[in-house]
KEKE-3310 file (N, C-alpha, C; in steps of 0.2 Angstrom, whole numbers, plus 5000, padded with zeros to 4 digits):
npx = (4886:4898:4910:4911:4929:4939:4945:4939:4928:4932:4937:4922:4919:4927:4924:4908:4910:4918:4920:4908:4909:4916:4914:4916:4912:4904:4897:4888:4886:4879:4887:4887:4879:4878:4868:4867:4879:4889:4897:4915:4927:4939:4957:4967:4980:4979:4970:4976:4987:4979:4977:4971:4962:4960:4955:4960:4948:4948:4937:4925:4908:4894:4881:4874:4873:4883:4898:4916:4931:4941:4955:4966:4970:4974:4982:4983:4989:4995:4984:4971:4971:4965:4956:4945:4944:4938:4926:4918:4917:4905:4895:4880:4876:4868:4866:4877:4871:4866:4861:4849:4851:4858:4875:4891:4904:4919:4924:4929:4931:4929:4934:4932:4940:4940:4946:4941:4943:4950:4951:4962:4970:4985:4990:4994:4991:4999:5007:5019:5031:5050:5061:5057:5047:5036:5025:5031:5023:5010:5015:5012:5008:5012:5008:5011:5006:4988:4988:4978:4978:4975:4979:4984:4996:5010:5020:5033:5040:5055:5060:5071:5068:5073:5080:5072:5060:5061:5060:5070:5086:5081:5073:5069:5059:5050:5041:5028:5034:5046:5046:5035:5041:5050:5043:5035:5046:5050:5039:5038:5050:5051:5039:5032:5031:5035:5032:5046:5059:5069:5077:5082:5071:5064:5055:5042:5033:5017:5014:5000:4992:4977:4965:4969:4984:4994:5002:5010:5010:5026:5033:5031:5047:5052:5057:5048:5033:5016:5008)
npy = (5577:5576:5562:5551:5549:5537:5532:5533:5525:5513:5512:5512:5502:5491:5492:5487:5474:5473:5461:5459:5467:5459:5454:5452:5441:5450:5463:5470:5461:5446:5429:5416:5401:5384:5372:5362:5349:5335:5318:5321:5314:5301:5302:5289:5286:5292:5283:5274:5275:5277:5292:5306:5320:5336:5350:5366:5377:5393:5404:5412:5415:5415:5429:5421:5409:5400:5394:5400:5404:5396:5392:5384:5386:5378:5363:5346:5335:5319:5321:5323:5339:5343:5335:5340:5354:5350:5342:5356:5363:5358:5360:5370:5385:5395:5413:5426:5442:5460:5473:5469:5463:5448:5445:5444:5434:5431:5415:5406:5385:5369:5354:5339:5324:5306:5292:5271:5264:5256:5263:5262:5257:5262:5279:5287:5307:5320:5324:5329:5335:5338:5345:5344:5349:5341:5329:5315:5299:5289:5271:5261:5252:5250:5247:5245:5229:5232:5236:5234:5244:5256:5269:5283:5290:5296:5298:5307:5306:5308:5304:5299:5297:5285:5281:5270:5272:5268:5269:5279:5284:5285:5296:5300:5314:5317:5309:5304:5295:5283:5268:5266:5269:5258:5249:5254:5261:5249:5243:5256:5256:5244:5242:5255:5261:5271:5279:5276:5287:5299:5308:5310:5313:5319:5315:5320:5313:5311:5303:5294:5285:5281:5293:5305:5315:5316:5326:5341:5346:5346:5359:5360:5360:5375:5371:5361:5358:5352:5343)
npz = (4679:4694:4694:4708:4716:4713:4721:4732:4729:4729:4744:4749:4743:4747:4762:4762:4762:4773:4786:4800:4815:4829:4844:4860:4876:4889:4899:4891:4884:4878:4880:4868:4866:4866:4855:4848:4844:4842:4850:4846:4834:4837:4830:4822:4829:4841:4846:4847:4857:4869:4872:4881:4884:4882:4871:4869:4860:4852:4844:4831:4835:4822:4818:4812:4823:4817:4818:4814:4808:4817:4829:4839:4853:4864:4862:4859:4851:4842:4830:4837:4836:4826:4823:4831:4827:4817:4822:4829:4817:4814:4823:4832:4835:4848:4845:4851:4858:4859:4863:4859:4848:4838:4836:4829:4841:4851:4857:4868:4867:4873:4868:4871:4874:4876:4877:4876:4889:4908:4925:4928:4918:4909:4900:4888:4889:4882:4868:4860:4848:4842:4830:4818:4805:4802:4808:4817:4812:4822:4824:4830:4848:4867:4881:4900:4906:4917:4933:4948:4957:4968:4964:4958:4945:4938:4923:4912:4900:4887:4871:4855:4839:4827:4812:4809:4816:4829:4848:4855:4866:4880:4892:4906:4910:4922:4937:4945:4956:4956:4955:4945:4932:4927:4922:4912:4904:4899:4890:4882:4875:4869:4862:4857:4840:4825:4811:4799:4797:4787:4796:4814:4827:4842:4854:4866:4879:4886:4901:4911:4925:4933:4936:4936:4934:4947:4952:4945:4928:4920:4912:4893:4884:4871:4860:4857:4847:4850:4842)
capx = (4887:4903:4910:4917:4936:4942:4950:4932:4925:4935:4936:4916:4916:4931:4917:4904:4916:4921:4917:4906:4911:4918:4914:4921:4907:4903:4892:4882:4886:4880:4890:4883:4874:4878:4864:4867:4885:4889:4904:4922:4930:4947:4962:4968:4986:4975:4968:4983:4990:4973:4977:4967:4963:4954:4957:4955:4948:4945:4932:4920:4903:4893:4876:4868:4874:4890:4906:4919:4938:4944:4961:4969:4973:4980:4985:4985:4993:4992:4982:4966:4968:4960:4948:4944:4943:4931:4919:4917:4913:4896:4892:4875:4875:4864:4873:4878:4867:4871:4855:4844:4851:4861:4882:4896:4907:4924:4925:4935:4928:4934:4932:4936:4944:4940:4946:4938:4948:4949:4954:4969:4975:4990:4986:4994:4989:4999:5012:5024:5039:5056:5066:5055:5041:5033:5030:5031:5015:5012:5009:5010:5010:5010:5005:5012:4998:4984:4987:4973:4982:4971:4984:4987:5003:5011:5029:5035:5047:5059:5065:5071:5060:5077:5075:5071:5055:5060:5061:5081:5088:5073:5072:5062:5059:5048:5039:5027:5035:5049:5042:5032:5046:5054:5037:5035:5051:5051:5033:5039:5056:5050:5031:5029:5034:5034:5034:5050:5059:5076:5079:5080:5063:5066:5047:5040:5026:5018:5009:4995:4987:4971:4959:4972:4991:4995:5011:5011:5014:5030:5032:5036:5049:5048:5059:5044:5026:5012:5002)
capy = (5576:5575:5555:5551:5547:5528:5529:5532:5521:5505:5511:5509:5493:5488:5493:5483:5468:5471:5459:5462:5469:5454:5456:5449:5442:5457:5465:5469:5454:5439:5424:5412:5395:5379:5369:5356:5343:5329:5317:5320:5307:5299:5300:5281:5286:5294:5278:5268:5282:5280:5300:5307:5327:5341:5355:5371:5381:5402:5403:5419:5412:5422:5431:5418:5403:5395:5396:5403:5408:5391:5393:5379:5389:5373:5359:5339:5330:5315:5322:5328:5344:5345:5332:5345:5358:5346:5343:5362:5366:5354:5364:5375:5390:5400:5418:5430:5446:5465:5477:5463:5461:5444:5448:5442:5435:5425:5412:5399:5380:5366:5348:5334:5315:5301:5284:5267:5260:5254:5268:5260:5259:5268:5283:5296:5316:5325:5321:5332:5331:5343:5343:5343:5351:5334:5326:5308:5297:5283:5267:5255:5255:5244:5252:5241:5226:5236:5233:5234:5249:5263:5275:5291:5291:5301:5297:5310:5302:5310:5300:5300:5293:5285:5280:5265:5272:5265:5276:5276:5288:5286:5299:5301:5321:5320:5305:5304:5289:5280:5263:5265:5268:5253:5244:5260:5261:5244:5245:5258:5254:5238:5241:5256:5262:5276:5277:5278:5296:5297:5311:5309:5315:5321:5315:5322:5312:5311:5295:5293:5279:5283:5300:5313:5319:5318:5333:5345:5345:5349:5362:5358:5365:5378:5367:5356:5358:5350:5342)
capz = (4687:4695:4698:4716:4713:4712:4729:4738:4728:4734:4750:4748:4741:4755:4767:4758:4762:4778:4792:4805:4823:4833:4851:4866:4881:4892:4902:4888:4876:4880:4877:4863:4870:4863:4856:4847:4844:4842:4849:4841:4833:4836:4824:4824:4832:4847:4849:4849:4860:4873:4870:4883:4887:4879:4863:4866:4855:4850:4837:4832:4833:4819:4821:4812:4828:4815:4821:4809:4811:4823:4830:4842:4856:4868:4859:4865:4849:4838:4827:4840:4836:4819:4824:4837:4823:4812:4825:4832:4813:4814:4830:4832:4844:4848:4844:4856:4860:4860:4862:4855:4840:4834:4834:4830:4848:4851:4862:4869:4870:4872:4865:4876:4872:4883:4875:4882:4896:4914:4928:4931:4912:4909:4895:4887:4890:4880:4865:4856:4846:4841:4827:4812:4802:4799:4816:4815:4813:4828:4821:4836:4854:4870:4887:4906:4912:4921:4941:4951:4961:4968:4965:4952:4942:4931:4920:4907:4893:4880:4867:4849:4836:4824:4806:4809:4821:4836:4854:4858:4873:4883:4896:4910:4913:4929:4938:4952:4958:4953:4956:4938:4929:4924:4918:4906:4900:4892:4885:4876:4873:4865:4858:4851:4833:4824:4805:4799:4797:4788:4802:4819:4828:4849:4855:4872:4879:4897:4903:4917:4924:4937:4934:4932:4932:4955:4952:4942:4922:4918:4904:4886:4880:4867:4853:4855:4846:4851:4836)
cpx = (4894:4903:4914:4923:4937:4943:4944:4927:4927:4937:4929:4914:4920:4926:4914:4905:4916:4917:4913:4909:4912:4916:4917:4912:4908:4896:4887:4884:4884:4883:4887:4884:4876:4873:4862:4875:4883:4898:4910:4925:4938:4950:4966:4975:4986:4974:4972:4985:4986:4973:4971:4965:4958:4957:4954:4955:4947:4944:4928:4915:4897:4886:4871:4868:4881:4896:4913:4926:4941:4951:4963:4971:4976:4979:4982:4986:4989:4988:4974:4966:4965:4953:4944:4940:4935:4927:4915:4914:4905:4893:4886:4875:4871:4868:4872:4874:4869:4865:4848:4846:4857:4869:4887:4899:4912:4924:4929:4930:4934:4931:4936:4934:4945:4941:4941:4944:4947:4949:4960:4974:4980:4989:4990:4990:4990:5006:5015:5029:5042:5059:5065:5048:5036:5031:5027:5024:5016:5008:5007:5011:5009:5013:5009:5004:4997:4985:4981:4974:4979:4975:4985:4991:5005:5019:5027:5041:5049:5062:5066:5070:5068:5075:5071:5062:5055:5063:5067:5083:5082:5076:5067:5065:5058:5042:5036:5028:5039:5048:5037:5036:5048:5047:5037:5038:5053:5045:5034:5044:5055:5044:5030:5035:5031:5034:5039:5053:5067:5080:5078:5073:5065:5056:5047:5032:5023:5011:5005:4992:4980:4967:4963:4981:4993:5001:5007:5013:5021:5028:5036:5040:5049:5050:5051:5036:5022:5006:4999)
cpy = (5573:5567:5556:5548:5539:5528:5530:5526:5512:5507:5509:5504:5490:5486:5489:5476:5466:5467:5463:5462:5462:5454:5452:5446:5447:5456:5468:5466:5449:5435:5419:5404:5388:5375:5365:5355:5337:5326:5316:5314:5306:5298:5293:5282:5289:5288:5274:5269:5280:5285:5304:5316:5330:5346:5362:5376:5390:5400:5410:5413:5417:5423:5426:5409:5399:5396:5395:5405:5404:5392:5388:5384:5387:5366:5353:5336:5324:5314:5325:5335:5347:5341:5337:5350:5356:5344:5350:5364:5363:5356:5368:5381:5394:5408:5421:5438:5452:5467:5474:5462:5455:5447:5443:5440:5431:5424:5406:5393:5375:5356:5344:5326:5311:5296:5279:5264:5258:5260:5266:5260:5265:5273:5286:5302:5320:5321:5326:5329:5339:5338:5341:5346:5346:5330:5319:5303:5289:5275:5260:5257:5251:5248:5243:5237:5232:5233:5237:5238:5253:5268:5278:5289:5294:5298:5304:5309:5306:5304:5300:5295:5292:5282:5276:5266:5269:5269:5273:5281:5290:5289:5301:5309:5322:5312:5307:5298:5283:5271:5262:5265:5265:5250:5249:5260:5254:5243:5248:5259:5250:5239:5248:5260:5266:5274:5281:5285:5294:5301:5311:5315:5314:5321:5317:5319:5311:5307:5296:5289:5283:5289:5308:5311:5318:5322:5336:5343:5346:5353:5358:5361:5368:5374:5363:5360:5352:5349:5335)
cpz = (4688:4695:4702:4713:4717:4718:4734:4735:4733:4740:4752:4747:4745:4761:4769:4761:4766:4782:4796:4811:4826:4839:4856:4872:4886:4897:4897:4880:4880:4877:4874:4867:4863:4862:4853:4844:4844:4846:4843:4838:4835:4830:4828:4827:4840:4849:4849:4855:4868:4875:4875:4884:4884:4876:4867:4862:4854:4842:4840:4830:4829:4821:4820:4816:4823:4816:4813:4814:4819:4821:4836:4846:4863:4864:4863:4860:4845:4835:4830:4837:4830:4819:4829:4832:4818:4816:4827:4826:4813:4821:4829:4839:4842:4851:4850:4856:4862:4858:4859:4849:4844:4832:4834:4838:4846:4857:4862:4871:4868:4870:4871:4871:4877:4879:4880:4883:4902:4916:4928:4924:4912:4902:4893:4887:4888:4876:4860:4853:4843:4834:4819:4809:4800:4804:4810:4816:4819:4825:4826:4845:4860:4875:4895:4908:4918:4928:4945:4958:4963:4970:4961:4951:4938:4928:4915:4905:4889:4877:4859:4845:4829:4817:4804:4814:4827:4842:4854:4862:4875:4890:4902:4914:4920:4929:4947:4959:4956:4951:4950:4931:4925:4918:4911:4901:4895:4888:4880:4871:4866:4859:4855:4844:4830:4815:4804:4795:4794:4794:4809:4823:4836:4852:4863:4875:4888:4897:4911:4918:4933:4931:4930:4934:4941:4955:4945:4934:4923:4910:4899:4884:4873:4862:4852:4852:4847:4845:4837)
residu = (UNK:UNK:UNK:UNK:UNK:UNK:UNK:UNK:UNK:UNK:UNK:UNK:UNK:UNK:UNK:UNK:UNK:UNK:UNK:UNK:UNK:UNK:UNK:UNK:UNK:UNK:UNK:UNK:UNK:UNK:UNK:UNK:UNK:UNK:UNK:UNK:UNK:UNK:UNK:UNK:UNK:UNK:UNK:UNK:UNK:UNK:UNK:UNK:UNK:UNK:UNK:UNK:UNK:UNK:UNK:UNK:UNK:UNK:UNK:UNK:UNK:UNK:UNK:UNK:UNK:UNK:UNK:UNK:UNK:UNK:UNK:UNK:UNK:UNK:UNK:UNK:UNK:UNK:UNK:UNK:UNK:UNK:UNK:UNK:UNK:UNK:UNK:UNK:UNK:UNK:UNK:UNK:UNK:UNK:UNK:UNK:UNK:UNK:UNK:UNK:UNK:UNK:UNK:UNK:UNK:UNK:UNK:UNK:UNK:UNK:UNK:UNK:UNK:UNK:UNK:UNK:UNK:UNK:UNK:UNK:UNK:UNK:UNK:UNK:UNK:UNK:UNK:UNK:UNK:UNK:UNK:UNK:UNK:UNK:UNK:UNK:UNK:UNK:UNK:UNK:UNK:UNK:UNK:UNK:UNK:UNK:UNK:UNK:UNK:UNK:UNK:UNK:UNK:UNK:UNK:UNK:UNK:UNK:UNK:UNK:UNK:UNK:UNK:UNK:UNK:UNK:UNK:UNK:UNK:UNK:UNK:UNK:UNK:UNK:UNK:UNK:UNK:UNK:UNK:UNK:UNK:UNK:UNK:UNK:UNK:UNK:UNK:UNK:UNK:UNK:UNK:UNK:UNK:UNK:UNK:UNK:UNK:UNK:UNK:UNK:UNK:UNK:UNK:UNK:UNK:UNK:UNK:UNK:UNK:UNK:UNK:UNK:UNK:UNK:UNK:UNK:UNK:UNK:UNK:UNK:UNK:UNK:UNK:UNK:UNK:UNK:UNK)
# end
Protein backbone atom coordinates (compact mmCIF):
# COMPACT_ATOMS: atom_id res chain seq x y z
CA UNK A 1 0.00 0.00 0.00
CA UNK A 2 1.19 3.26 -1.20
CA UNK A 3 2.07 5.89 2.03
CA UNK A 4 0.57 9.67 1.52
CA UNK A 5 3.66 11.85 1.22
CA UNK A 6 5.12 13.87 4.42
CA UNK A 7 3.86 17.15 3.26
CA UNK A 8 0.04 15.94 3.50
CA UNK A 9 0.68 14.28 6.29
CA UNK A 10 1.65 17.69 8.46
CA UNK A 11 -0.73 19.45 6.69
CA UNK A 12 -3.11 16.78 8.36
CA UNK A 13 -1.78 16.90 11.71
CA UNK A 14 -1.54 21.20 11.16
CA UNK A 15 -5.34 20.64 10.77
CA UNK A 16 -5.66 18.35 13.68
CA UNK A 17 -4.07 21.57 15.66
CA UNK A 18 -5.71 24.19 14.14
CA UNK A 19 -7.96 26.41 16.13
CA UNK A 20 -11.41 26.55 15.96
CA UNK A 21 -13.55 29.17 13.64
CA UNK A 22 -13.66 32.41 15.66
CA UNK A 23 -16.69 34.26 14.99
CA UNK A 24 -17.73 37.67 15.40
CA UNK A 25 -21.67 38.46 16.98
CA UNK A 26 -24.09 38.46 14.13
CA UNK A 27 -27.21 37.82 13.06
CA UNK A 28 -26.79 34.49 13.34
CA UNK A 29 -24.22 34.28 16.25
CA UNK A 30 -25.16 35.20 19.44
CA UNK A 31 -22.98 36.99 21.54
CA UNK A 32 -21.70 35.11 24.74
CA UNK A 33 -23.63 35.98 28.24
CA UNK A 34 -21.58 36.70 31.22
CA UNK A 35 -22.40 34.58 34.26
CA UNK A 36 -20.30 34.72 36.82
CA UNK A 37 -17.22 37.53 38.11
CA UNK A 38 -16.07 38.69 40.66
CA UNK A 39 -14.57 42.37 41.50
CA UNK A 40 -11.18 43.47 40.08
CA UNK A 41 -8.51 44.23 42.38
CA UNK A 42 -6.47 47.40 42.55
CA UNK A 43 -2.72 47.67 41.87
CA UNK A 44 -1.31 49.63 44.95
CA UNK A 45 -0.13 52.66 42.56
CA UNK A 46 -4.01 52.81 41.40
CA UNK A 47 -4.88 53.23 44.75
CA UNK A 48 -2.56 55.95 45.50
CA UNK A 49 -3.45 57.47 42.13
CA UNK A 50 -7.63 57.17 43.13
CA UNK A 51 -7.05 55.90 39.26
CA UNK A 52 -10.46 55.80 38.21
CA UNK A 53 -12.12 54.44 34.59
CA UNK A 54 -12.46 51.32 32.89
CA UNK A 55 -10.16 48.57 30.55
CA UNK A 56 -11.30 47.45 27.60
CA UNK A 57 -10.76 44.43 26.54
CA UNK A 58 -11.13 41.94 23.04
CA UNK A 59 -11.11 38.31 24.12
CA UNK A 60 -12.35 35.12 22.20
CA UNK A 61 -14.73 33.49 24.57
CA UNK A 62 -14.37 29.64 23.68
CA UNK A 63 -17.24 27.09 23.17
CA UNK A 64 -16.72 25.73 26.44
CA UNK A 65 -17.83 29.70 28.17
CA UNK A 66 -13.73 30.58 29.20
CA UNK A 67 -12.30 33.40 27.68
CA UNK A 68 -8.87 32.86 25.97
CA UNK A 69 -6.61 35.29 23.77
CA UNK A 70 -7.10 38.81 26.19
CA UNK A 71 -5.78 41.89 24.45
CA UNK A 72 -6.05 45.47 26.08
CA UNK A 73 -7.74 47.29 23.45
CA UNK A 74 -8.05 50.73 25.53
CA UNK A 75 -5.73 51.17 28.14
CA UNK A 76 -6.15 53.32 31.69
CA UNK A 77 -2.59 52.99 33.40
CA UNK A 78 -0.88 52.34 36.51
CA UNK A 79 -0.68 49.03 36.37
CA UNK A 80 -4.95 48.31 35.89
CA UNK A 81 -4.45 46.90 32.85
CA UNK A 82 -3.26 43.39 33.69
CA UNK A 83 -5.27 43.52 36.80
CA UNK A 84 -8.02 43.88 34.12
CA UNK A 85 -6.48 40.89 32.25
CA UNK A 86 -6.45 38.79 35.59
CA UNK A 87 -9.76 39.12 36.60
CA UNK A 88 -11.53 38.54 32.96
CA UNK A 89 -9.42 35.14 33.16
CA UNK A 90 -11.66 34.02 36.32
CA UNK A 91 -14.74 35.10 34.31
CA UNK A 92 -17.58 32.37 33.27
CA UNK A 93 -19.69 32.89 30.02
CA UNK A 94 -22.04 31.42 28.69
CA UNK A 95 -20.60 30.71 25.07
CA UNK A 96 -21.80 32.21 21.98
CA UNK A 97 -24.43 30.26 19.53
CA UNK A 98 -24.20 29.46 15.86
CA UNK A 99 -26.99 26.91 14.51
CA UNK A 100 -27.31 25.48 18.12
CA UNK A 101 -24.09 24.46 18.57
CA UNK A 102 -21.56 26.05 21.32
CA UNK A 103 -18.64 28.46 19.13
CA UNK A 104 -15.91 30.19 19.53
CA UNK A 105 -16.77 34.46 19.40
CA UNK A 106 -14.68 37.85 20.05
CA UNK A 107 -15.83 40.23 22.06
CA UNK A 108 -15.01 43.39 23.65
CA UNK A 109 -15.66 44.07 27.65
CA UNK A 110 -14.83 46.08 29.78
CA UNK A 111 -13.64 46.02 33.39
CA UNK A 112 -14.35 49.00 35.40
CA UNK A 113 -12.28 50.74 38.65
CA UNK A 114 -14.16 52.78 41.17
CA UNK A 115 -11.79 53.59 44.17
CA UNK A 116 -13.51 54.73 47.57
CA UNK A 117 -13.79 58.43 47.68
CA UNK A 118 -16.19 61.38 48.23
CA UNK A 119 -17.76 62.95 44.89
CA UNK A 120 -15.88 66.01 45.15
CA UNK A 121 -12.40 64.04 45.59
CA UNK A 122 -10.06 65.03 43.03
CA UNK A 123 -8.86 61.56 40.98
CA UNK A 124 -7.01 60.65 38.36
CA UNK A 125 -8.57 58.96 34.86
CA UNK A 126 -5.96 58.30 32.92
CA UNK A 127 -1.99 58.06 33.30
CA UNK A 128 0.76 57.71 30.70
CA UNK A 129 4.24 58.23 30.25
CA UNK A 130 7.02 59.03 27.20
CA UNK A 131 10.38 58.27 26.97
CA UNK A 132 11.10 54.86 28.24
CA UNK A 133 10.33 51.08 27.90
CA UNK A 134 10.06 50.89 31.68
CA UNK A 135 7.37 53.33 32.78
CA UNK A 136 8.09 54.63 36.21
CA UNK A 137 6.41 53.06 39.38
CA UNK A 138 4.22 55.69 41.56
CA UNK A 139 5.07 55.49 45.09
CA UNK A 140 3.39 58.40 46.64
CA UNK A 141 0.85 60.96 46.05
CA UNK A 142 -1.11 63.91 47.62
CA UNK A 143 -4.56 65.14 45.90
CA UNK A 144 -5.93 69.41 46.75
CA UNK A 145 -8.44 69.46 50.20
CA UNK A 146 -11.87 68.17 49.06
CA UNK A 147 -14.22 71.37 48.78
CA UNK A 148 -17.63 70.96 49.08
CA UNK A 149 -18.23 72.46 45.33
CA UNK A 150 -20.92 71.13 43.28
CA UNK A 151 -19.05 71.57 40.37
CA UNK A 152 -17.13 68.95 37.67
CA UNK A 153 -13.56 69.66 36.86
CA UNK A 154 -10.96 68.46 34.86
CA UNK A 155 -6.94 69.56 34.77
CA UNK A 156 -4.42 67.61 32.49
CA UNK A 157 -0.69 67.80 33.53
CA UNK A 158 2.68 67.11 31.80
CA UNK A 159 5.52 66.68 33.62
CA UNK A 160 9.01 65.06 33.88
CA UNK A 161 9.52 62.29 36.36
CA UNK A 162 13.72 63.29 37.08
CA UNK A 163 16.13 61.02 38.79
CA UNK A 164 15.45 61.83 41.87
CA UNK A 165 11.42 60.99 41.01
CA UNK A 166 10.10 64.22 41.56
CA UNK A 167 7.53 66.10 38.90
CA UNK A 168 9.64 69.26 37.42
CA UNK A 169 8.18 71.25 34.25
CA UNK A 170 4.79 70.87 35.17
CA UNK A 171 2.49 71.56 32.48
CA UNK A 172 -0.98 72.16 32.15
CA UNK A 173 -2.19 70.67 28.67
CA UNK A 174 -6.03 71.53 29.02
CA UNK A 175 -8.16 72.63 32.12
CA UNK A 176 -11.95 73.19 32.52
CA UNK A 177 -11.22 76.05 34.59
CA UNK A 178 -8.28 77.88 35.57
CA UNK A 179 -9.30 78.59 39.12
CA UNK A 180 -8.31 74.65 39.87
CA UNK A 181 -5.02 74.93 38.84
CA UNK A 182 -2.92 76.27 41.32
CA UNK A 183 -4.21 73.96 44.15
CA UNK A 184 -3.24 70.85 41.77
CA UNK A 185 -0.11 72.15 40.77
CA UNK A 186 1.31 72.17 44.29
CA UNK A 187 -0.08 68.79 45.34
CA UNK A 188 1.68 67.53 42.81
CA UNK A 189 4.53 69.63 42.66
CA UNK A 190 5.25 68.88 46.25
CA UNK A 191 3.57 65.12 47.17
CA UNK A 192 3.95 62.97 44.79
CA UNK A 193 6.97 60.76 43.83
CA UNK A 194 7.95 58.38 41.58
CA UNK A 195 10.60 55.70 42.21
CA UNK A 196 13.58 56.92 41.04
CA UNK A 197 14.76 56.62 37.27
CA UNK A 198 18.48 57.40 36.18
CA UNK A 199 16.49 58.82 32.92
CA UNK A 200 14.34 61.43 32.70
CA UNK A 201 10.52 60.09 32.28
CA UNK A 202 7.88 62.87 30.40
CA UNK A 203 4.43 61.70 32.50
CA UNK A 204 0.86 62.57 31.13
CA UNK A 205 -1.75 62.54 33.59
CA UNK A 206 -5.41 63.92 33.67
CA UNK A 207 -7.24 64.75 37.05
CA UNK A 208 -11.06 65.03 37.79
CA UNK A 209 -12.94 65.95 40.69
CA UNK A 210 -17.01 65.30 40.65
CA UNK A 211 -18.59 62.31 38.25
CA UNK A 212 -16.87 62.80 35.13
CA UNK A 213 -14.36 64.86 32.74
CA UNK A 214 -17.05 68.45 31.99
CA UNK A 215 -14.68 69.07 28.22
CA UNK A 216 -13.65 66.82 26.25
CA UNK A 217 -10.22 64.61 26.84
CA UNK A 218 -7.59 65.74 25.10
CA UNK A 219 -5.56 63.21 22.97
CA UNK A 220 -2.55 61.59 24.19
CA UNK A 221 -0.09 61.84 22.12
CA UNK A 222 1.36 59.08 20.19
CA UNK A 223 5.15 59.32 22.11
CA UNK A 224 3.06 58.42 25.12
CA UNK A 225 1.79 54.85 26.08
CA UNK A 226 -0.68 54.12 28.35
CA UNK A 227 0.24 51.42 30.99
Amino acid sequence: MTKPPLGLLLCLGALAFAQPTVYRPGPDVTAPLVVQKVPPAYSDEARLAKLEGSVLLSLVVAADGKPRDIEVARPLGLGLDDKAIENVRGWQFKPGIRGGNAVAVRVNVEVFFRPQRTLWDWHAVRAAFSGTSTRPILLKTKFPPTVDEEENASVTMTFDIGADGAPANVTIVKSSDPKWENDLLAAVTTGWRFEPKPTNVRAWIEFVRGSHAPVPAPPVPPEFAVR
